[in-house]
C-alpha positions in Angstrom: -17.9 65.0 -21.6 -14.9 62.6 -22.1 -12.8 60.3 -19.8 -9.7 61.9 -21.7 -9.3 63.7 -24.7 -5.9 62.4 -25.0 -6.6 59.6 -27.3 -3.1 57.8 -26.4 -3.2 57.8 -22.7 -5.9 55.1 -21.5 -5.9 53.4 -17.9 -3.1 50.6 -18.7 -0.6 52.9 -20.2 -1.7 55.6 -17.0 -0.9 53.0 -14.6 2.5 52.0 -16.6 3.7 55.7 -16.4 2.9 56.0 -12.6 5.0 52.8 -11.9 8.1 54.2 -14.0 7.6 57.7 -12.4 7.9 56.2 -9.0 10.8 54.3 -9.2 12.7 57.3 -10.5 11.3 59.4 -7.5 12.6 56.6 -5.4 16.0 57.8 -5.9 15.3 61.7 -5.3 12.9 61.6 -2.1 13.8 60.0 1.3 10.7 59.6 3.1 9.9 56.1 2.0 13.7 55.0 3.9 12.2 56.0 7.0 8.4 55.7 6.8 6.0 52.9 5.5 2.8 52.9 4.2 0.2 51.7 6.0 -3.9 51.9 5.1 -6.5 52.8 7.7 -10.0 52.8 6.8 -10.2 55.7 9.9 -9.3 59.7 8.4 -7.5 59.7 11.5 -3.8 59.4 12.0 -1.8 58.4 16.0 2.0 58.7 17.0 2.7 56.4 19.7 4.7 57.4 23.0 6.5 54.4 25.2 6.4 51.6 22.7 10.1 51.0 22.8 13.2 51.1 24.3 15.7 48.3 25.3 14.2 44.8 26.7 13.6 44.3 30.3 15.1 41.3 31.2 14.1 38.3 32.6 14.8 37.4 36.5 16.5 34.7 38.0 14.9 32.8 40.2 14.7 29.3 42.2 13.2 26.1 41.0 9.7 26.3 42.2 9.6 29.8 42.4 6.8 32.0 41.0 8.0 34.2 38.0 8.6 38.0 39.4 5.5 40.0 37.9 6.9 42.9 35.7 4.9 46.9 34.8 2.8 47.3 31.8 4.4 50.1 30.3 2.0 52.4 29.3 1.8 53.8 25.9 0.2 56.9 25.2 -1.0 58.4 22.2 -1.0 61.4 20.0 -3.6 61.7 17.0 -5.6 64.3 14.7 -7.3 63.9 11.4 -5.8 62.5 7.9 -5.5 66.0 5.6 -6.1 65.9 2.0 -3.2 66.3 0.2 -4.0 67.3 -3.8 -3.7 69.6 -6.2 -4.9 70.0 -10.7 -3.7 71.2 -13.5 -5.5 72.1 -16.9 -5.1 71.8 -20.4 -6.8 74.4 -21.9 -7.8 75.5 -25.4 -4.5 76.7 -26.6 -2.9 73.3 -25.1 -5.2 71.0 -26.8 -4.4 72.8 -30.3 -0.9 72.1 -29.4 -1.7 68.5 -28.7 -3.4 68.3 -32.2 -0.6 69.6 -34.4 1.5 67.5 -32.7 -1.0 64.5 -33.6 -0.8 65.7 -36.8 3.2 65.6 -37.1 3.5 62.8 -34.4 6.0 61.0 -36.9 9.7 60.8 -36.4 11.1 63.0 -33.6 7.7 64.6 -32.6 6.6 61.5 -31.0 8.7 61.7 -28.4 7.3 65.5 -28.0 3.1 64.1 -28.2 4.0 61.7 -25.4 5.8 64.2 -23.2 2.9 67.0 -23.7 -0.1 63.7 -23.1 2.2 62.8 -19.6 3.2 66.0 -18.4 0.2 67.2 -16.3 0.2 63.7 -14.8 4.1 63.7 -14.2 3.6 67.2 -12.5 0.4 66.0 -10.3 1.7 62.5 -9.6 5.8 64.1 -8.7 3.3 67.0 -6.4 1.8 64.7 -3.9 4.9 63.0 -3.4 6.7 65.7 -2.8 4.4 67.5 -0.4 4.9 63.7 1.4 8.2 64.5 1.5 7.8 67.6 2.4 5.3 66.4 5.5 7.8 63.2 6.5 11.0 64.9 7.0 10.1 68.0 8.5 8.3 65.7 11.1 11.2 63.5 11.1 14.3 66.6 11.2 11.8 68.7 13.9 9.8 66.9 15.7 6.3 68.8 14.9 5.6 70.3 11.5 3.5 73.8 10.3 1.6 74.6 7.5 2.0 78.4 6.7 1.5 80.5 3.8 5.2 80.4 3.0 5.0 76.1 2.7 0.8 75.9 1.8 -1.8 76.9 -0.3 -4.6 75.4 1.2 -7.4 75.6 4.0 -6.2 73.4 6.6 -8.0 72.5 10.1 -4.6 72.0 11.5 -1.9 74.0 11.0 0.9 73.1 13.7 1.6 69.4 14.4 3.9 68.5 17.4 4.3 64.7 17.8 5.5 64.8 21.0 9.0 64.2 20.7 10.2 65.0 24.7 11.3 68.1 25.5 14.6 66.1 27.0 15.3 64.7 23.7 15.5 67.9 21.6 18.8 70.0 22.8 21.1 72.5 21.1 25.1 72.8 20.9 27.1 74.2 23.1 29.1 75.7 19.8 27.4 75.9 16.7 29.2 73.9 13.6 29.3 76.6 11.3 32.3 77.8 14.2 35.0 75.5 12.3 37.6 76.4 14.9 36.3 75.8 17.9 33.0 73.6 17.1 33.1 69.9 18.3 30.8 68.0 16.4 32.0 64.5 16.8 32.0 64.9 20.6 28.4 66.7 20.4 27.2 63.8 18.5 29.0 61.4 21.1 27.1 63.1 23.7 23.9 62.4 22.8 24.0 58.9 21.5 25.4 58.4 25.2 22.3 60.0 26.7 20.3 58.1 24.4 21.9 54.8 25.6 21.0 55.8 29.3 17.8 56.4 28.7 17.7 52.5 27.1 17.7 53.6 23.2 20.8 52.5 21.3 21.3 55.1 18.6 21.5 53.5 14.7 21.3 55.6 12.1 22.1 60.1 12.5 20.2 62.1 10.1 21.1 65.6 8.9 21.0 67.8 5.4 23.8 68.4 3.3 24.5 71.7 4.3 24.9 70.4 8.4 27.5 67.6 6.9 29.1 70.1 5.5 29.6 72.3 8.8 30.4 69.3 10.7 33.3 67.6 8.1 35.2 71.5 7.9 35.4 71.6 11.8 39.0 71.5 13.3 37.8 68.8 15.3 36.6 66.7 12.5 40.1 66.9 10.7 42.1 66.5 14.2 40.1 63.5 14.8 40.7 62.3 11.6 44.3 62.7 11.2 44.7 60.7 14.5 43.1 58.2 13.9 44.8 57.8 10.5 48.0 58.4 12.3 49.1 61.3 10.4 49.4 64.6 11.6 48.3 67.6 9.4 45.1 68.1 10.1 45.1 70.7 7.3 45.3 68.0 4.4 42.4 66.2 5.5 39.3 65.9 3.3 36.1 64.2 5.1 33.7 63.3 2.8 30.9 61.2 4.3 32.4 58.2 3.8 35.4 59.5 5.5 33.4 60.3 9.0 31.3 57.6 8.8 34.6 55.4 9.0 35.7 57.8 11.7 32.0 57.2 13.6 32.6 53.9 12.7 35.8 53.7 14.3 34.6 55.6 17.4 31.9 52.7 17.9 29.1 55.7 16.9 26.8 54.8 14.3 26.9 56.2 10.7 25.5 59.1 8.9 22.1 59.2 6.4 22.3 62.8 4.4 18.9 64.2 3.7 19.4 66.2 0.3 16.0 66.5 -1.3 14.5 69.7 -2.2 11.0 70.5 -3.5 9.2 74.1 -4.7 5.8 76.0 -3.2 3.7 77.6 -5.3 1.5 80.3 -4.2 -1.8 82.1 -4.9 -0.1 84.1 -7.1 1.8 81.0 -8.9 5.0 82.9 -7.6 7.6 79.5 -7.1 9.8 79.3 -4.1 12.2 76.6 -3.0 11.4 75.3 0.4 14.0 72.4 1.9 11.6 69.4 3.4 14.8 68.9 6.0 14.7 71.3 8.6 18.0 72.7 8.5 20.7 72.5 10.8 18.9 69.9 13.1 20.3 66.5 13.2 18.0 63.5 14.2 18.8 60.2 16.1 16.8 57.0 15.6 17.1 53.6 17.2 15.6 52.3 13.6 15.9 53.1 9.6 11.9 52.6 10.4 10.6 55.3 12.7 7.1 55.5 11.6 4.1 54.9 9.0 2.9 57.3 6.6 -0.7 56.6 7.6 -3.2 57.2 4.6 -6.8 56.6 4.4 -9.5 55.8 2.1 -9.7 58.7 -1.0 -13.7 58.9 -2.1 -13.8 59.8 -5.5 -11.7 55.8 -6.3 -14.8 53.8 -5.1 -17.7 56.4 -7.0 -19.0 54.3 -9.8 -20.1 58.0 -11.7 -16.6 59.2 -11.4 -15.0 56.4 -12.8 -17.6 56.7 -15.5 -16.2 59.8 -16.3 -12.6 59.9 -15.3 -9.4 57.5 -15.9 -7.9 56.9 -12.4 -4.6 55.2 -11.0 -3.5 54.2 -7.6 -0.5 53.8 -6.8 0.5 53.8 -2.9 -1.6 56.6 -1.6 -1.8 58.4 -4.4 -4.5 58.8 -6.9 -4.2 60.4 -10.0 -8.0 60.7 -12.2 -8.1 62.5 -15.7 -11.4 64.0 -17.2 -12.0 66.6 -20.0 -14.9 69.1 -20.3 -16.4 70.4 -23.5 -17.2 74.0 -22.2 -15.2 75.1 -22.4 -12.8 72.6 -24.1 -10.2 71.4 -21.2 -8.1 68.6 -20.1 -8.3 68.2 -16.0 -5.2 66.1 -14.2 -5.7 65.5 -10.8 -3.4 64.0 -8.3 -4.8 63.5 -4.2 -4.0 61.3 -1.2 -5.6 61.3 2.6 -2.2 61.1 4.3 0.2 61.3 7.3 3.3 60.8 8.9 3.3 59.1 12.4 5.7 57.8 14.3 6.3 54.5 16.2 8.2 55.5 19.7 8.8 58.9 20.0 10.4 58.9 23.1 13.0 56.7 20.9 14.0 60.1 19.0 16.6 62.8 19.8 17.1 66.0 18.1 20.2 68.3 18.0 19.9 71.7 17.0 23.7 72.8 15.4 22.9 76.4 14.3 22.2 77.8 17.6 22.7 77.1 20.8 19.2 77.3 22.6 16.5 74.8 20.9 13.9 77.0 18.8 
């Protein structure tokens, strides 16, 4: 048995792909704008409840006066285990020939073609465990709790429905859904709840939604009426809100802008069957007080600190995930692996509000 039996992929040139690959992933996932990373040497993972809000102030008092003795606000805690997030691929016999006539031919154009075919598996598993983080963070982040089914996961899980204890009072629905361009009101829905944020002592940043929601809300009559007016024009007809459009409008309304949530990532099943799944939950549009809501908590992985798997295997780390590559001779294959012990979890939930704007009862 081999490390690799891809001669031209060795640990420095591994880690040197990883780094490019995550920089262009960057600009295609959101979950690192609203979640850090932070290590724990405990498989366990804790959203915090009451560690926000706005500040209490200070009294006034006399000269000589005792200070006025203020609550501890409790916080309270919800927690579970770390999963393991991973998945393989395999170059089998057939793939390794390829890879030899390449070898063979690697001069001019075909270069490019070895390299592609040496980094592909670990593109694939490196690109899979940051997208099922994706997939994890913003369903979290767009619905307050998260499941893993057999329409989103392939797996054996101990844990297959998350809530994170977003209150019940800060997740509402519509009066009229946005898809209702007529007669929805989406600017004065969304003024709504920032309010009832702001009396509950959480002043409202950043509102989060998927493409398709934006959409709803910038064909709305309201939207256009609102506009025109405020342009001082009157054709609402003429009016085309694109989001830099209604985030003036917000702007202009003292409400704070818009972030669009447009990634999208695929689920493979048993069966290898591919379906797309959207990691924004759609129609529901979140409220934060922060661009930082939370942690993406991930713990130590074991197979990184065994001396006889390093012995056998070229590894990288990068962030939380690890990506090892070993070969067997029997049969003849190529293993890629990529794995993370990781989680989202979220400062102050009671500092989030969700609106539901496809229905009109929260589901």
């Amino acid at each position: 048995m081999e490390r690799t039996l891809l001669k031209e992929l060795n640990k420095k040139n591994l880690e040197a792909y990883i780094n490019k690959k995550r920089e262009a992933l960057l600009r295609t996932l959101y979950w690192q704008l609203f979640f850090g990373l932070k290590y724990t040497t405990q498989l366990t993972w804790e959203s915090l409840s009451g560690s926000g809000g706005a500040p209490v102030m200070a009294d006034v008092v006399e000269y000589n006066a005792s200070a006025p003795l203020k609550t501890r606000r409790s916080v309270t805690k919800i927690s579970g285990d770390i999963p393991k997030i991973t998945l393989k691929r395999q170059m089998d016999e057939e793939d390794l020939n390829d890879y030899n006539t390449m070898k063979a031919m690697a001069g001019g154009g075909s270069k490019a073609d070895l390299l592609k075919l040496v980094f592909d598996d670990v593109d694939f598993c490196y690109t899979g465990v940051m997208a099922r983080t994706e997939h994890l963070c913003m369903q979290a982040l767009s619905y307050g709790s998260l499941a893993l089914t057999a329409a989103n996961n392939n797996g054996i899980v101990t844990e297959t429905t998350v809530d994170f204890g977003i209150p019940s009072a800060n997740k509402t629905a519509v009066d009229t859904i946005w898809s209702t361009a007529a007669s929805a009101t989406p600017i004065a829905d969304i003024k709504e709840k920032v309010e009832d944020a702001r009396e509950n002592g959480h002043v409202i940043t950043k509102i989060i939604m998927d493409l398709a929601t934006f959409n709803y809300l910038a064909a709305t009559d309201e939207a256009k009426e609102t506009f025109a007016g405020w342009r001082g024009v009157t054709s609402k007809t003429k009016q085309y809100l694109d989001l830099a459009s209604v985030n003036m409008l917000l702007e202009g309304h003292l409400l704070p802008p818009i972030q669009i949530v447009n990634s999208a990532v695929r689920f493979e099943s048993l069966a290898h069957a591919m379906t797309s799944v959207a990691p924004w939950k759609t129609g529901y549009v979140t409220f934060v007080t922060d661009q930082r809501v939370g942690q993406v908590k991930h713990g130590p992985i074991a197979e990184e600190n065994l001396a006889a798997a390093k012995k056998i295997a070229v590894m990288n780390k990068r962030d939380h995930v690890l990506i090892s590559k070993w070969s067997s001779l029997d049969p003849v294959a190529e293993f890629t692996k990529g794995q993370a012990n990781a989680f989202p979890t979220f400062n102050d939930v009671d500092s989030i509000y969700i609106l539901k704007t496809n229905a009109t009862s929260w589901s």
